[in-house]
C-alpha positions, 0 to 999 in steps of 0.5 A: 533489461527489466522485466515489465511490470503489470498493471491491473485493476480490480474493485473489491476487498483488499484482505481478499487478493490472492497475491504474494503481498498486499499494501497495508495503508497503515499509520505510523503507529503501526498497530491498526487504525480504521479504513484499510488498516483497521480492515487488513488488521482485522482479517489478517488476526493477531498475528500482524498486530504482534508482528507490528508491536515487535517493530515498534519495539525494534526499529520503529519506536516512533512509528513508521516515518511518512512515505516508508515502508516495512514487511510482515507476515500476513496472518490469516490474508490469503496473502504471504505478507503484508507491506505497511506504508504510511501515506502523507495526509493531504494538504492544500497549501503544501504539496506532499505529492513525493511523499505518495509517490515513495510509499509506492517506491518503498513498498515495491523495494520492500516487495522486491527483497521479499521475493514477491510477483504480485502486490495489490495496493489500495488507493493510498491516502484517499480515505481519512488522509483525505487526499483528492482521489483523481490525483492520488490515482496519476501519483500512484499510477507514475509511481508504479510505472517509473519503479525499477522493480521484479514484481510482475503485476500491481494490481489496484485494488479499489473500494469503490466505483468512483476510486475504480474509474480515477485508476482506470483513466490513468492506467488506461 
C-alpha cells in the first residue's frame, strides 16, 4: 500500500522551506523571470541559473514544455533541489485545467526519482499567468491527493492571505 501523502499549508516565502525540494513555477525559458521564479532564482544564486543553462544547452533547447517538469540543484535555498515546472497561462475560452494538474504530477514523479519527502509548491500559475486562484487551489489540490507518489508532505507554500484561504477550503 502507498504511503499517505501529507498535505500542509504555510503563508510565507518559498525560498525560505526547509524541505528536500521546492517547486520553481518557472518559464519555459528556464533562466528566471519575475514572481516565484525571479524570487527562487535570486535566493538560490548562480548556481541554479547555471544548471538551468546546461539544460537549455542539452534537452531543452526550446524551453521546458508547459505542464513538464525537471530537477536542479537548489543553490543557496535551504532546499537540496529545485523542480521547475511551467504552469499553462490561463484562459477564458480554452480550459487548460490538465495542464495545472500535470505540473503538479510531473513535478512529484520528479520529486520521486530524486529521493525527496518533503516538497513545498507555490500556487502555480496564479501570478502573471493569471489563473483565477480559487480555482487553481481545487486543481492543485486533486492533483496532489490523486498522485500516486513517496513524497510524505506537499506543503502549499502561499504569498499571501487571500491564496493562504483558497488552499485552506480545499485541503480542509
Amino acid at each position: 500500500m502507498e504511503p499517505m501523502t501529507t498535505l500542509t499549508l504555510a503563508r510565507g516565502d518559498i525560498t525560505r522551506q526547509h524541505v528536500d525540494a521546492v517547486v520553481n513555477a518557472a518559464n519555459s525559458s528556464l533562466l528566471g523571470g519575475g514572481g516565484v521564479d525571479g524570487a527562487i532564482h535570486r535566493a538560490g544564486g548562480p548556481d541554479i541559473l547555471a544548471a538551468c543553462r546546461a539544460l537549455r544547452a542539452s534537452h531543452y533547447g526550446k524551453g521546458l514544455p508547459t505542464g513538464h517538469a525537471v530537477a536542479t540543484p537548489a543553490g543557496r535555498l535551504p532546499a537540496r533541489w529545485v523542480i521547475h515546472t511551467v504552469g499553462p497561462v490561463w484562459s477564458a475560452t480554452e480550459d487548460r485545467s490538465e495542464l495545472l494538474a500535470s505540473c503538479h504530477r510531473e513535478s512529484l514523479r520528479v520529486a520521486d526519482e530524486l529521493g525527496a519527502r518533503t516538497v513545498a509548491f507555490p500556487a502555480i500559475s496564479t501570478g502573471i499567468y493569471g489563473w483565477p486562484m480559487d480555482d487553481a487551489a481545487r486543481i492543485a489540490v486533486a492533483a496532489v491527493r490523486q498522485a500516486v507518489t513517496t513524497v510524505e508532505e506537499v506543503r502549499f507554500v502561499l504569498f499571501d492571505e487571500r491564496a493562504y484561504e483558497a488552499f485552506a477550503a480545499r485541503v480542509g
